[in-house]
N, C-alpha and C positions, 0 to 999 in steps of 0.2 A: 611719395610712396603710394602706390598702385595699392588697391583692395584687398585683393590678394594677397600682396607681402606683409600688409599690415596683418593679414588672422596669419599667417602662417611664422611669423616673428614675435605672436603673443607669448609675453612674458611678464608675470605679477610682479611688481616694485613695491619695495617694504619701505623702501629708503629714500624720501625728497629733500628737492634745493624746498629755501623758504621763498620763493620766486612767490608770487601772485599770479594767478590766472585772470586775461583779460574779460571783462565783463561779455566782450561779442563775441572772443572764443568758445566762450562757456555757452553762449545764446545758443550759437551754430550747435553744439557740441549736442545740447538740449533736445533741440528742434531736429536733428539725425534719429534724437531717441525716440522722438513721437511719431517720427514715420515708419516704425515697426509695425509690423504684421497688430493687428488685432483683433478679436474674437467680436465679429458682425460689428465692425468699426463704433462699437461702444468707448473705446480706451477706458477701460476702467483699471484706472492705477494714476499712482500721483507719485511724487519726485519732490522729496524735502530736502532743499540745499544749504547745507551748513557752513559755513566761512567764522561766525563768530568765536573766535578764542575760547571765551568761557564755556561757551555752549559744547565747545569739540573736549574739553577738558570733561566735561558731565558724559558724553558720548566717547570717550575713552575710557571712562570707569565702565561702563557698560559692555564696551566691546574686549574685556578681561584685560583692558589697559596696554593692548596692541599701541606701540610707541608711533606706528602709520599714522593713526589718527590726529594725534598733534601735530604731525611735521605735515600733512595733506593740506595745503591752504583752502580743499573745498572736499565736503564728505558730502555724498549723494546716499539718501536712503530713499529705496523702492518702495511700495507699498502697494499691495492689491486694494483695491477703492468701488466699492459699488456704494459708498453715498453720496457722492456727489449725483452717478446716473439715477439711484432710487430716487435722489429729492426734485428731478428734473420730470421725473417719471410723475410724479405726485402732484407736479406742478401742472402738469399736463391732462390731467384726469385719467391717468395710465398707472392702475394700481401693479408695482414691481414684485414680483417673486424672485427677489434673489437673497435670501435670507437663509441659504444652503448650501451645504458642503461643495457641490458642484461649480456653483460660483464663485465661490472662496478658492478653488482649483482655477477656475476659468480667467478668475481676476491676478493670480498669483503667476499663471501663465504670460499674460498680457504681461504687467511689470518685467516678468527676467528677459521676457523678448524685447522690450526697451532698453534694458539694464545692458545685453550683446549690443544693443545700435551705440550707446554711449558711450561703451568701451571701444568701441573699432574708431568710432568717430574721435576721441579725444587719442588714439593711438594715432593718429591719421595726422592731427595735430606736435608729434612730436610728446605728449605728455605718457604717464604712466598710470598704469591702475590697477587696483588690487581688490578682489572681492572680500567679504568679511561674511563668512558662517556663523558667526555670532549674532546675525541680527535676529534666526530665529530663536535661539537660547534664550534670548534677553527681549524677546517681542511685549513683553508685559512689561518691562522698563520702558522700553521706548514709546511704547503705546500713552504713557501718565507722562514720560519727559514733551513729546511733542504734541500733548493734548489731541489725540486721535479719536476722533466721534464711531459710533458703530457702524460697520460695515469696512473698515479702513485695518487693515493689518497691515504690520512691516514683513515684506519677505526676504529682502539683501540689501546690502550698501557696498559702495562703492567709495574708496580711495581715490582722491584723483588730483596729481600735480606734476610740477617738472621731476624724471628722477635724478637722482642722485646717486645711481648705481645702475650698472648693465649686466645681471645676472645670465648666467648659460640659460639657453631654453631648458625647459623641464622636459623628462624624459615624458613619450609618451607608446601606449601599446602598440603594435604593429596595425594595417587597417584590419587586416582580416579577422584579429579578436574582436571586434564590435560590428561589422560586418557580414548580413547572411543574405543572401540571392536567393528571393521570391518566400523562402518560410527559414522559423528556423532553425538554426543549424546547433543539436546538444551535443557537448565539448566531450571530447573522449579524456580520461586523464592523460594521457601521453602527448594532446595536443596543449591543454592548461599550463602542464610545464612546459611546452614549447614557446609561449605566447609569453608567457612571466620569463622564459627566462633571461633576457635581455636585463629587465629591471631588478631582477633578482641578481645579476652581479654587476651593478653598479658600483665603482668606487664609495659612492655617498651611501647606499644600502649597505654595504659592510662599515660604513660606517656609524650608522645611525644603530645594526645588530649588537653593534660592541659599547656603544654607551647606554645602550637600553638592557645591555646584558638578557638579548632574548636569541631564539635561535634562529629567527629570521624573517622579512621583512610584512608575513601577514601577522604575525603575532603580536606584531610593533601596532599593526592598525587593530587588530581586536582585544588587545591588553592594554595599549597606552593612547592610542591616538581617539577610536568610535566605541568605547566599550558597549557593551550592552547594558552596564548599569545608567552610565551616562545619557543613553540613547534614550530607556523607559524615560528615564527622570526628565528628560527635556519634551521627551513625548505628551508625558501626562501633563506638564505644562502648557504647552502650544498647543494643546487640544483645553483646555480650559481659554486660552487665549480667543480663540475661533469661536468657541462659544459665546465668550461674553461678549465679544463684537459682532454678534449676533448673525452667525455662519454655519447655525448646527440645529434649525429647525428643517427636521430631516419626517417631518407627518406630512 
């Protein structure tokens, strides 16, 4: 499968065989992921790979017990990483300044731009994979489950095995909703519903309107799915998180 088909075929798999991933598939798969773009080719970010049973059993209580996670024979968490380059920096007689929100941006960037390489690459391979939003909810678990030194935050993980299901693509906008030529472009409301309305009558959106008993498909994302209460609560979290891995000396 050609590069192209492979992003233009992406689709997230909930569902794996218990198959094993070979250990050089997984190298190759790796080694795609470190040849991503990086911010002044520092790579700062690290890739915790999980295979062991009990360990993914602990990492499913965390990830609000997503059943992907046990049936994935290999869970990949991301991680933005400036101590490993701060302690090389030190080593060197090159005192680091990255002990600030901008690098904690900078570093967080690097990781999900590896996190795209790994996912194309192990699609490339015939495998599936799924991302998990939960990793920053739960960054202060994961952080004491994987003994994470400062400067190391988890930003995503990743699912990754044979699947065991071939779901529809997932809908997605037209280009032109996300799309603006040279500056850009504020949405008039006549064009907003023009742009949703494909998604807005999908058989599965009336379907999800009617089991959430709402009246339709953004009240489903600001009632049930991102609320705002949810959003602070995990805010005020993950900014305590940054902090104490020491990413918020901002003088």
């Amino acid at each position: 499968m050609d590069a192209l088909t492979t992003i233009l075929e992406h689709r997230s798999i909930r569902n794996f065989q218990l198959t094993s991933i070979d250990d050089t598939i997984l190298n190759k798969i790796l080694e795609a992921g470190t040849r991503a773009s990086t911010t002044g080719n520092m790579q700062v970010y690290s890739i915790i790979v999980t295979k062991d049973p009990e360990k993914k059993k602990k990492l499913w209580e965390y990830h609000f017990k997503q059943n992907m996670v046990l049936q994935a024979p290999v869970i990949l968490t991301f991680c933005a990483d400036f101590h490993r380059f701060s302690q090389w920096c030190r080593q060197r007689n090159a005192e680091p300044g990255y002990d600030n929100f901008l690098s904690f941006y900078t570093a967080s960037i690097d990781a999900l731009l590896v996190s795209q390489n790994v996912a194309l690459a192990a699609e490339s391979f015939g495998l599936g994979i799924c991302y998990l939003g939960t990793t920053t909810y739960m960054a202060h678990k994961l952080i004491e489950f994987f003994n994470l030194p400062d400067g190391v935050v988890p930003v995503t993980t990743i699912v990754l095995g044979y699947p065991a299901e071939s779901p529809e693509l997932t809908d997605r906008l037209p280009l032109k909703a996300v799309i603006h030529e040279e500056f850009y472009h504020q949405y008039t409301s006549e064009e907003i519903e023009n742009l949703y309305f494909e998604k807005e009558n999908l058989p599965l959106t009336s379907r999800l309107i009617e089991e959430n008993q709402l009246d339709n498909l953004a009240q489903i994302f600001t009632q049930k799915r991102y609320t705002k209460k949810d959003n602070v609560t995990f805010t005020k979290i993950f900014l305590e998180v940054i902090t104490k891995q020491g990413f918020m000396n901002n003088d």
